[in-house]
FITOR-372360 format. One record per residue (C-alpha): y, x, z; residue number from 0; residue in three letters. Coordinates in nm, 2 decimals. Each point is the difference from the previous one (the first is absolute). Layout:
# residues N
+--------+--------+--------+-----+------+
:     c2 :     c1 :     c3 :  nr : rest :
+--------+--------+--------+-----+------+
:      Y :      X :      Z : NUM :  ALA :
...
+--------+--------+--------+-----+------+
# end
This chain:
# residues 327
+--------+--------+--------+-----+------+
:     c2 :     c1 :     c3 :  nr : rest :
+--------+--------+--------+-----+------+
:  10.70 :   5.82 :   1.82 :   0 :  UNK :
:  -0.23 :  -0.31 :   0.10 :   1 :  UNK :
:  -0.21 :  -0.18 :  -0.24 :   2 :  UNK :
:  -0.01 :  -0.38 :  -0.05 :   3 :  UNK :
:   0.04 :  -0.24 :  -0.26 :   4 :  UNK :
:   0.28 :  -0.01 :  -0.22 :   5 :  UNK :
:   0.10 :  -0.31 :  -0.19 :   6 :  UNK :
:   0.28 :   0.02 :  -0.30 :   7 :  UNK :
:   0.09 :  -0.20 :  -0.30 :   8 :  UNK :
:   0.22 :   0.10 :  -0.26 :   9 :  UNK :
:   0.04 :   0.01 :  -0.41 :  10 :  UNK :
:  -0.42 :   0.13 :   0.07 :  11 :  UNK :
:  -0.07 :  -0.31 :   0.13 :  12 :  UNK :
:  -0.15 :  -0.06 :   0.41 :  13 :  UNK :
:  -0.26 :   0.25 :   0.15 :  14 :  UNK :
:  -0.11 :   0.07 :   0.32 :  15 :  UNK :
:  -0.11 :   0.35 :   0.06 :  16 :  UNK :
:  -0.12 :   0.20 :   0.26 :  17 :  UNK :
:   0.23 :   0.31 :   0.07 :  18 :  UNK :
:   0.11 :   0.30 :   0.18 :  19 :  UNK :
:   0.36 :  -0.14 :   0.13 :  20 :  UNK :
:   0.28 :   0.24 :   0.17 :  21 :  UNK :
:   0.13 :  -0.13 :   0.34 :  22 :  UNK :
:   0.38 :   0.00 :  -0.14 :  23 :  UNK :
:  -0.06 :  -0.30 :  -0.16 :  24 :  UNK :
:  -0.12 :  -0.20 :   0.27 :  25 :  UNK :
:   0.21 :  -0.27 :   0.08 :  26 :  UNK :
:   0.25 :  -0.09 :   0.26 :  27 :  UNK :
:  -0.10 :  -0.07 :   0.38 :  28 :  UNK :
:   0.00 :   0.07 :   0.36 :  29 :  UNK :
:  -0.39 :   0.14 :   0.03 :  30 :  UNK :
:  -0.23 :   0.20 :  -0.19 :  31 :  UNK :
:  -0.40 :  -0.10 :   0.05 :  32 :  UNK :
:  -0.28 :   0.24 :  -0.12 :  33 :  UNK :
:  -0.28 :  -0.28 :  -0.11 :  34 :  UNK :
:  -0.27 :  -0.01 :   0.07 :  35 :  UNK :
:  -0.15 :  -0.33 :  -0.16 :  36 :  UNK :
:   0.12 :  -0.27 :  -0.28 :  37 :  UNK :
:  -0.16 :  -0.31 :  -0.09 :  38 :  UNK :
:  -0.04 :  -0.20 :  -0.32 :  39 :  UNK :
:   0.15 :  -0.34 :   0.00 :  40 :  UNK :
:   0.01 :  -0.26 :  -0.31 :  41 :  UNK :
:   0.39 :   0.13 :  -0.01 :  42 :  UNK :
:  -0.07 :   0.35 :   0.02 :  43 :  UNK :
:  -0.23 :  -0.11 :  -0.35 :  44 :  UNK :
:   0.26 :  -0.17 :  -0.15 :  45 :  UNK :
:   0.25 :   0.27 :   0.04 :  46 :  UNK :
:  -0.21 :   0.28 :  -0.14 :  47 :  UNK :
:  -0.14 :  -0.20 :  -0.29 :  48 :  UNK :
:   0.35 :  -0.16 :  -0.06 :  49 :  UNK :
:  -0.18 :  -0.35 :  -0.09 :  50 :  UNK :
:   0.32 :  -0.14 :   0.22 :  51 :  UNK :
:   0.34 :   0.17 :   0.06 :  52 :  UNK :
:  -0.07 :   0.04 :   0.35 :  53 :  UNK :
:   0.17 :   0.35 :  -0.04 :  54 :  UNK :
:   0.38 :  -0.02 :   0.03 :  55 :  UNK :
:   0.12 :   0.37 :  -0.05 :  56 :  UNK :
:  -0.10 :   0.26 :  -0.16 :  57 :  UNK :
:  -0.20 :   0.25 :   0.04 :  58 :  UNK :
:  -0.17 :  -0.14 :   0.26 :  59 :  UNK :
:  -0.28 :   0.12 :   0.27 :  60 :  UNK :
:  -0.20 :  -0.30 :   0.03 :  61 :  UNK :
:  -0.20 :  -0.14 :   0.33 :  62 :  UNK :
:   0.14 :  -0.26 :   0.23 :  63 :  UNK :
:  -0.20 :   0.14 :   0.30 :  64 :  UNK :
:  -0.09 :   0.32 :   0.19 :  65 :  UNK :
:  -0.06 :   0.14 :   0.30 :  66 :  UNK :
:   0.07 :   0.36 :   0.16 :  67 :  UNK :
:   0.18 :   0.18 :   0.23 :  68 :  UNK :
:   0.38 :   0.08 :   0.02 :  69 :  UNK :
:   0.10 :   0.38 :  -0.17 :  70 :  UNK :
:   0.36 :  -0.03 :   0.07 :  71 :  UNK :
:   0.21 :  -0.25 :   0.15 :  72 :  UNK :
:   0.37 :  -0.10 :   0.07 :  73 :  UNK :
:  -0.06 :  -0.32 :   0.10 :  74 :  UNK :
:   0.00 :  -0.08 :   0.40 :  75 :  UNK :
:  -0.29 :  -0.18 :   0.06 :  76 :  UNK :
:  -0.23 :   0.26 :  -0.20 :  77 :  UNK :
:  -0.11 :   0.36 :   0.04 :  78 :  UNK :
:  -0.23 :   0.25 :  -0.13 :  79 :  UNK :
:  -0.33 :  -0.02 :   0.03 :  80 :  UNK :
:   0.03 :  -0.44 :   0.05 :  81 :  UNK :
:  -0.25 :  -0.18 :  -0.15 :  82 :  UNK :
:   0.14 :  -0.29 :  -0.24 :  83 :  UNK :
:  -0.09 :  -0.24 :  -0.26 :  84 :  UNK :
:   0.19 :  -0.17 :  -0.25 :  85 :  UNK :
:  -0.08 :  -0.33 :  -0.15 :  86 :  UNK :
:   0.26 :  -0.18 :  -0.31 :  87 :  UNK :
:   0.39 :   0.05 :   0.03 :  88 :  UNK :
:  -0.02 :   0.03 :  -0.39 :  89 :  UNK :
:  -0.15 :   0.36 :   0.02 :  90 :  UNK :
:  -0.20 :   0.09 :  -0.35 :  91 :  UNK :
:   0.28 :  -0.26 :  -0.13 :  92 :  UNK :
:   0.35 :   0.10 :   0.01 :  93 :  UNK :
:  -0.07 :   0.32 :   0.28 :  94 :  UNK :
:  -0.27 :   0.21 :  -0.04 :  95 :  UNK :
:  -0.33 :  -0.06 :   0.15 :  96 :  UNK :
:  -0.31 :   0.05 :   0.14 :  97 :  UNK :
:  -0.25 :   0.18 :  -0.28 :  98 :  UNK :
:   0.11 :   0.34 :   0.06 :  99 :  UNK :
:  -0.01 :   0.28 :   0.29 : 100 :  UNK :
:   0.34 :  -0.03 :   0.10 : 101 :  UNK :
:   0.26 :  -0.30 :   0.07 : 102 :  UNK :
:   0.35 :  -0.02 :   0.11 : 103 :  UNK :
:   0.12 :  -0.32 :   0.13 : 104 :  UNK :
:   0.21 :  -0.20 :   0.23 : 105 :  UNK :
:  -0.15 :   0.03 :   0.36 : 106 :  UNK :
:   0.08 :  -0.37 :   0.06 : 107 :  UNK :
:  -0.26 :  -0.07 :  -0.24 : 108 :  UNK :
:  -0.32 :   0.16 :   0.20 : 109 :  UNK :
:  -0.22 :  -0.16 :   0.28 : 110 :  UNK :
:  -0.15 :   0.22 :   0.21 : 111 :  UNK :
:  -0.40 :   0.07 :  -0.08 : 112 :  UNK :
:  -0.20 :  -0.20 :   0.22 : 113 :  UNK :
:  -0.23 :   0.18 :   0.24 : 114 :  UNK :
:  -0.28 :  -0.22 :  -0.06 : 115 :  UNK :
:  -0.03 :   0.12 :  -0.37 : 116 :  UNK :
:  -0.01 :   0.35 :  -0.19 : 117 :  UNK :
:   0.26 :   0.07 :  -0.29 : 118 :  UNK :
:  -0.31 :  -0.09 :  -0.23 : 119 :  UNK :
:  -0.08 :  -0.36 :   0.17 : 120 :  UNK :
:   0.39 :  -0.11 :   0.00 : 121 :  UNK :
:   0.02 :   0.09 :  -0.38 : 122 :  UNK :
:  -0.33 :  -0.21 :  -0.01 : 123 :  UNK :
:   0.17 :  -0.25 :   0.15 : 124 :  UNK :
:   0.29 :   0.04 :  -0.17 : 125 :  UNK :
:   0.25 :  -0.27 :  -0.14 : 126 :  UNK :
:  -0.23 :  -0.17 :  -0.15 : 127 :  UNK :
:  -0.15 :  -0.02 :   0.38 : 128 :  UNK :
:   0.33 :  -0.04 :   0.15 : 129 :  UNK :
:   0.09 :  -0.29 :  -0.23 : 130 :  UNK :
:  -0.34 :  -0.19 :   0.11 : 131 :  UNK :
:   0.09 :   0.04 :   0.35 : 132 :  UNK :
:   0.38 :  -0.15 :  -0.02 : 133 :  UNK :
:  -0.19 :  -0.28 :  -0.19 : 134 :  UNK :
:  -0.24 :  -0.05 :   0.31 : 135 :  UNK :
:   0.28 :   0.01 :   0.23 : 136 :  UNK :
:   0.21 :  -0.27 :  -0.22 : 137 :  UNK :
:  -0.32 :  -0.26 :   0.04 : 138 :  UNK :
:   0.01 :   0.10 :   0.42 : 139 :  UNK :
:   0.36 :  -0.06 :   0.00 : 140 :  UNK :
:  -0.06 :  -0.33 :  -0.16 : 141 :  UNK :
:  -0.23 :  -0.09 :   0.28 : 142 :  UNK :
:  -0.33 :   0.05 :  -0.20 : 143 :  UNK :
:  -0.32 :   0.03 :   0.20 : 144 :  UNK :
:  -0.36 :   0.07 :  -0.15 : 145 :  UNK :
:  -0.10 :  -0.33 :   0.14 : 146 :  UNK :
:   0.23 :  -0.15 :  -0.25 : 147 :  UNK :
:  -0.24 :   0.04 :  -0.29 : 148 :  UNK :
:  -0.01 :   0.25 :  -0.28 : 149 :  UNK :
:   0.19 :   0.25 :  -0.12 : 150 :  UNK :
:   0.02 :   0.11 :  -0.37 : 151 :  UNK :
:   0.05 :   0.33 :  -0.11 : 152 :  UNK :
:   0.07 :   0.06 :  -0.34 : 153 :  UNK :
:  -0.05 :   0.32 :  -0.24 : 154 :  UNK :
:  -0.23 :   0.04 :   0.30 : 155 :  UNK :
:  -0.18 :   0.34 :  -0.17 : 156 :  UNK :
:   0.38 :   0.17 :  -0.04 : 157 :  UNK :
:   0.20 :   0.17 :   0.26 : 158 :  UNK :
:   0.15 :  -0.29 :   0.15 : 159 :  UNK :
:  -0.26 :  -0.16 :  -0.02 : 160 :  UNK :
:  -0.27 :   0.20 :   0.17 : 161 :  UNK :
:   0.19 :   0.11 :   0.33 : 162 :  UNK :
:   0.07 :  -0.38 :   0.01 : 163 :  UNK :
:  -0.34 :  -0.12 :   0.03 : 164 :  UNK :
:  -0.08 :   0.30 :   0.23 : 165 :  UNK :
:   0.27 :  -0.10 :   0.24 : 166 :  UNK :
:  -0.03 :  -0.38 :   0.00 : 167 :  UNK :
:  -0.36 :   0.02 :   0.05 : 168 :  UNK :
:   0.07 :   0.23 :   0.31 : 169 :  UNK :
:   0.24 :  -0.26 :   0.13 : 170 :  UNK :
:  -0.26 :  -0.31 :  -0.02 : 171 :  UNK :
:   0.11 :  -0.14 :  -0.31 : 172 :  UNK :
:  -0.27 :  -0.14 :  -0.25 : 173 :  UNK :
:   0.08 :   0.15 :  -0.33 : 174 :  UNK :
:  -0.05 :  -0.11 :  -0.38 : 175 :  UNK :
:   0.08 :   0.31 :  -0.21 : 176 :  UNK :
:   0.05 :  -0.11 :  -0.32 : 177 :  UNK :
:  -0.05 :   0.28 :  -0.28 : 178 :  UNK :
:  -0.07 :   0.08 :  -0.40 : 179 :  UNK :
:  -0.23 :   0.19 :   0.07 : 180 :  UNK :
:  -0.31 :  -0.20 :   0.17 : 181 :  UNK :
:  -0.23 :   0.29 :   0.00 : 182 :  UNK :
:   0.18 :   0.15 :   0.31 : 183 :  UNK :
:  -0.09 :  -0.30 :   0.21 : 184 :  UNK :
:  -0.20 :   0.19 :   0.21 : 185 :  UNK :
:   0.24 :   0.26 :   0.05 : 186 :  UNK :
:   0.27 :  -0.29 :   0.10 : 187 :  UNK :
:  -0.27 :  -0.13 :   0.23 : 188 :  UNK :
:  -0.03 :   0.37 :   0.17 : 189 :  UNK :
:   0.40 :  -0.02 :   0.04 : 190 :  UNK :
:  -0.04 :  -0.36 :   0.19 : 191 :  UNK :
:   0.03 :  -0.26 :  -0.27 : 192 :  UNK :
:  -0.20 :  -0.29 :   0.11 : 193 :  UNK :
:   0.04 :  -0.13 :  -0.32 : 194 :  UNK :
:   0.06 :   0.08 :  -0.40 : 195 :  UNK :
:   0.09 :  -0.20 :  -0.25 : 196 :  UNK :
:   0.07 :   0.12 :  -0.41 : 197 :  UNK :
:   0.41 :   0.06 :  -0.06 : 198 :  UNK :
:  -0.09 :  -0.25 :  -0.32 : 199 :  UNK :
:   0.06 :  -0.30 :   0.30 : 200 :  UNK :
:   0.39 :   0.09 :   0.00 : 201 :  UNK :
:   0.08 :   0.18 :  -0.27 : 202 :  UNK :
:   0.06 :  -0.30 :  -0.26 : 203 :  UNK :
:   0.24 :  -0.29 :   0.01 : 204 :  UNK :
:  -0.05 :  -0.22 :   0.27 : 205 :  UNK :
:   0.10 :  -0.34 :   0.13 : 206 :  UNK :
:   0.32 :  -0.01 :   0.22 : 207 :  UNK :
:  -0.18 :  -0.07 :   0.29 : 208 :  UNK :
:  -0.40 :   0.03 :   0.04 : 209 :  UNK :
:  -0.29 :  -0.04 :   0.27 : 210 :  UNK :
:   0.16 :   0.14 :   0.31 : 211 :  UNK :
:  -0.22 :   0.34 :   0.10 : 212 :  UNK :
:   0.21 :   0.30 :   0.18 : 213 :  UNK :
:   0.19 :   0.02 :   0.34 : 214 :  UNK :
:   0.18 :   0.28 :  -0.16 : 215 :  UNK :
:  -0.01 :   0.28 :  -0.31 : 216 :  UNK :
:   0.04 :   0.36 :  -0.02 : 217 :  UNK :
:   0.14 :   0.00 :  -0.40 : 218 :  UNK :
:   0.03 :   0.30 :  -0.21 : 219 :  UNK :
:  -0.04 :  -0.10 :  -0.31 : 220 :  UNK :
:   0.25 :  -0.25 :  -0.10 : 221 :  UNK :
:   0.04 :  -0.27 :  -0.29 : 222 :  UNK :
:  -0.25 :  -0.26 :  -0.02 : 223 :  UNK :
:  -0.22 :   0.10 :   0.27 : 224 :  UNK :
:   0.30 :   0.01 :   0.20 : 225 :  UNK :
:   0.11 :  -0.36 :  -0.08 : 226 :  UNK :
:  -0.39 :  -0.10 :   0.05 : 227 :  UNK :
:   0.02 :   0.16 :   0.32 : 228 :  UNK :
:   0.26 :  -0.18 :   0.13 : 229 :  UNK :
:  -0.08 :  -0.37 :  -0.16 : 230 :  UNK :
:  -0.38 :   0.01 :   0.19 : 231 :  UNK :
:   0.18 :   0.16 :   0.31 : 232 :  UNK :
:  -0.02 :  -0.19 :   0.33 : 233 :  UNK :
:   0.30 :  -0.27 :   0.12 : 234 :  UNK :
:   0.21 :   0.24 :   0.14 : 235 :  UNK :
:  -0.20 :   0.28 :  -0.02 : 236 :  UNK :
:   0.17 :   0.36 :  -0.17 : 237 :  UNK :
:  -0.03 :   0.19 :  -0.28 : 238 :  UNK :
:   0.11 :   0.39 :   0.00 : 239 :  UNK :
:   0.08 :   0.13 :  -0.37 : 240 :  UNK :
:   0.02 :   0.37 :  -0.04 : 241 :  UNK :
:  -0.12 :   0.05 :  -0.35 : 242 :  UNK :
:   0.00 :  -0.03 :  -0.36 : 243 :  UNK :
:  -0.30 :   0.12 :  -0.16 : 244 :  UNK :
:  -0.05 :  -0.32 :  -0.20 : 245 :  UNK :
:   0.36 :  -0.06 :  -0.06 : 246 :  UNK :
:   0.37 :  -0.04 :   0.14 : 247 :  UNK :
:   0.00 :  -0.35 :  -0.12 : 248 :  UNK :
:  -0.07 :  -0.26 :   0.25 : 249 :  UNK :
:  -0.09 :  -0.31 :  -0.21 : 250 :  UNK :
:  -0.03 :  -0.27 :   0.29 : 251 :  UNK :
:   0.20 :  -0.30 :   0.15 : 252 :  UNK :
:   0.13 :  -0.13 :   0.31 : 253 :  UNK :
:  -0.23 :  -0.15 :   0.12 : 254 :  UNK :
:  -0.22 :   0.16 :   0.19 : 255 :  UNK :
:   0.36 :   0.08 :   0.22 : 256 :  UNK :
:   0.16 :  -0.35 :   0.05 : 257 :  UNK :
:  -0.34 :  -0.20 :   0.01 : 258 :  UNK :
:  -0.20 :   0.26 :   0.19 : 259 :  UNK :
:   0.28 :   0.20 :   0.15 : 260 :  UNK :
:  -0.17 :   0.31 :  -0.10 : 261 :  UNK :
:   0.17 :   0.30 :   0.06 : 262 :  UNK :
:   0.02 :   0.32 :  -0.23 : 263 :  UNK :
:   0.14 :   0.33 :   0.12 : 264 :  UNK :
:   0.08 :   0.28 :  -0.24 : 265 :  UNK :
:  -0.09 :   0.35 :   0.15 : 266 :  UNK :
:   0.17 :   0.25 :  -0.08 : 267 :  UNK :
:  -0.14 :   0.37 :   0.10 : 268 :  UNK :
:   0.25 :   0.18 :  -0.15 : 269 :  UNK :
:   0.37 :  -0.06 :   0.19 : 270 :  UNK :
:  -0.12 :  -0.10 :   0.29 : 271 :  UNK :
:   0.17 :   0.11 :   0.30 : 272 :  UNK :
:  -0.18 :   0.26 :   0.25 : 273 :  UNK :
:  -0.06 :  -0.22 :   0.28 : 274 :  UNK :
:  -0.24 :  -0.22 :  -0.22 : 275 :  UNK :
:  -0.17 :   0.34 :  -0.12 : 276 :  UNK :
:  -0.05 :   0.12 :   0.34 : 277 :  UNK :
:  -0.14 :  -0.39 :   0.08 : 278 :  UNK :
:  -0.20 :   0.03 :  -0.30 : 279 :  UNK :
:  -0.15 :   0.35 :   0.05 : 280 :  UNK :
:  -0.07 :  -0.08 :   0.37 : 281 :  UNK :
:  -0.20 :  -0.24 :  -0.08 : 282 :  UNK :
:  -0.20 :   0.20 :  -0.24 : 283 :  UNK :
:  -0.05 :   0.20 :   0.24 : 284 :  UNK :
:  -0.18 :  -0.24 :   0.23 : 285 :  UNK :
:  -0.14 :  -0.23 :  -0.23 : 286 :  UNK :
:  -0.12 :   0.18 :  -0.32 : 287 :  UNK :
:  -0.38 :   0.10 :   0.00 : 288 :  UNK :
:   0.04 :   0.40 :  -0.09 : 289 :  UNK :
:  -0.37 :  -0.02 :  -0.14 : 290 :  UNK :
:   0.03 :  -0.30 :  -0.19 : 291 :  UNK :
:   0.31 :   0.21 :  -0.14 : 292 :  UNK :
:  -0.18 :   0.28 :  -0.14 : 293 :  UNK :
:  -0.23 :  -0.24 :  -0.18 : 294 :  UNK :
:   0.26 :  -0.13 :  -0.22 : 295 :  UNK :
:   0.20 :   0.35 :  -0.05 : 296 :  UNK :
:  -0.09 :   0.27 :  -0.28 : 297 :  UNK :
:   0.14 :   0.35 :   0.03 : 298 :  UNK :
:   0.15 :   0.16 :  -0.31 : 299 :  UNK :
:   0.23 :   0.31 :  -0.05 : 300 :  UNK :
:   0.32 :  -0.01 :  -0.18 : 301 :  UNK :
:  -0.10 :   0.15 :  -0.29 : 302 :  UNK :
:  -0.22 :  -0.33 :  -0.03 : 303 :  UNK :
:   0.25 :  -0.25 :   0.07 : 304 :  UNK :
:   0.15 :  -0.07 :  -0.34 : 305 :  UNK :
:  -0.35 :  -0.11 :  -0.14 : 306 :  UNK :
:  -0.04 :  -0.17 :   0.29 : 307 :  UNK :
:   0.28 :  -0.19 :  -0.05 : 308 :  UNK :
:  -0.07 :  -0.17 :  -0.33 : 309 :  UNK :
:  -0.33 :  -0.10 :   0.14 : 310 :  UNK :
:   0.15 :  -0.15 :   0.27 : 311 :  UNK :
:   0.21 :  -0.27 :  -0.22 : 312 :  UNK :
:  -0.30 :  -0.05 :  -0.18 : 313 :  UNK :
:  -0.20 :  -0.11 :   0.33 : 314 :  UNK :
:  -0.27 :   0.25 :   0.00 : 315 :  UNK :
:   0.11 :   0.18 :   0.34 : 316 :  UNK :
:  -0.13 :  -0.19 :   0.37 : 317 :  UNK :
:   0.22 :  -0.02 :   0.28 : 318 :  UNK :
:   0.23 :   0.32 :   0.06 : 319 :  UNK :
:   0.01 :   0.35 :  -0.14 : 320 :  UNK :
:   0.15 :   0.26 :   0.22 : 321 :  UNK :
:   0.12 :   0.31 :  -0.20 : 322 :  UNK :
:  -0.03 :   0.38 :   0.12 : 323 :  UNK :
:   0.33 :   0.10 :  -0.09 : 324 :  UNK :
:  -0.11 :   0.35 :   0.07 : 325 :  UNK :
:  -0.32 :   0.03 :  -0.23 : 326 :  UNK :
+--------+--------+--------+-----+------+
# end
């Protein structure tokens, strides 16, 4: 028996409870992990609240990331005792996931833990973290430099958001966080914004094409901010879109592509394949600022984590919340 976080739904409706759970039922895969740390990510909140049907079988162990170390292993490239983090492949969605004390899954799916970080800092990083770094390396790949000019980073106080700023300010980038909540401008200042400006500047319709103001974006949040984002973007500057937490609508027009030749790249944290992770997670490991990451991250224990999740979708939680899946 392990505990964790049960999700079901049934003629009693959907509830998320925290649970003694026998090992039998543990799904199908190729290597056990004893965990030692989850995280909280604005999935993880949607799933245990069920404000979105993020869930797609039932019941389901929710948490898209953990990390811990191997308890059993058929799979060749793993054994015993290997450290190993696990970030998407639809875990906490249609296999079960993360917020609990055991896992079973595919081996294919885990990167190796990086030796520059403890179990505690990689869930802190997380795939919120992992996300803002493949959206970092799309603007490199597109040949984006900080002496380019600016780089806005929506939903800059969220997940995303945060490890973003921290890792573009370490690369040289000048940095405009934009947020709803300007009374953490001084903490987006301590991360490396150079620069923060009210999410009310993006959030509402906009012209197709406006005053012409970022080398690139880091966007999680989607919708109008998104299409903002994009019209006041550079000529041929990038976008990177991860998010939705304003919307999956994306209310703009051409024109910031075919008379600005703006590119947008959608990142996708999830599915992608294991020589990006291990890119993605190498960097981290040589460009993320370890104390500027515990001043965004907030410890809680599992028993906390299904409050914490409604709080969370209201936007009353900063940065990234690591959960003790043993306490």
């Amino acid at each position: 028996m392990f505990n964790g976080i049960l999700i079901n739904k049934d003629d009693a409706g959907y509830r998320a409870a925290l649970q003694q759970i026998d090992e039998a039922g543990l799904p199908e895969g190729d290597v056990t992990v004893r965990i030692d740390w989850s995280t909280l990510n604005y999935k993880d909140g949607l799933a245990i609240t069920g404000k979105s049907p993020v869930v797609r079988k039932f019941p389901m162990v929710p948490g898209i990331d953990f990390a811990g170390t191997v308890s059993a292993s058929s799979h060749p490239e793993w054994k015993v005792g290997d450290a190993v983090v696990l970030n998407g492949w639809g875990v906490g969605e249609t296999h079960w996931g993360g917020l609990a004390q055991v896992a079973r899954v595919k081996g294919d799916w885990l990167v190796p833990l990086p030796a520059a970080f403890t179990p505690r800092q990689a869930m802190a990083i997380g795939t919120a973290g992992y996300t803002a770094m493949l959206c970092v390396l799309a603007l490199e790949k597109h040949g984006i430099r900080p002496a380019d000019g600016d780089i806005l980073v929506t939903g800059a106080n969220g997940g995303v958001g945060s490890v973003a700023v921290a890792l573009l300010a370490k690369l040289g980038y000048r940095v405009v966080a934009s947020t709803g909540r300007p009374a953490e401008a001084a903490h987006l200042q301590a991360l490396g914004a150079a620069e923060v400006i009210d999410r009310s500047e993006l959030a509402a319709p906009g012209k197709p094409l406006g005053r012409e103001r970022w080398a690139g974006v880091v966007d999680a949040v989607g919708s109008h901010t998104l299409a903002n984002a994009c019209a006041t973007t550079k000529y041929r500057g990038a976008v990177a879109a991860c998010g939705l937490a304003q919307g999956m609508d994306f209310p703009a027009s051409v024109a910031p592509f075919i008379l600005r030749g703006v590119t947008l790249y959608g990142i996708d944290s999830v599915m992608a394949p294991q020589l990006v992770r291990l890119e993605a997670w190498a960097r981290l490991a040589r460009d993320l600022d370890v104390a500027r990451l515990d001043a965004i991250t907030t410890e809680i224990g599992l028993g906390d984590a299904i409050a914490a999740a409604g709080a969370l979708l209201e936007g009353k939680v900063r940065g990234r919340v690591v959960v003790d899946v043993n306490r």
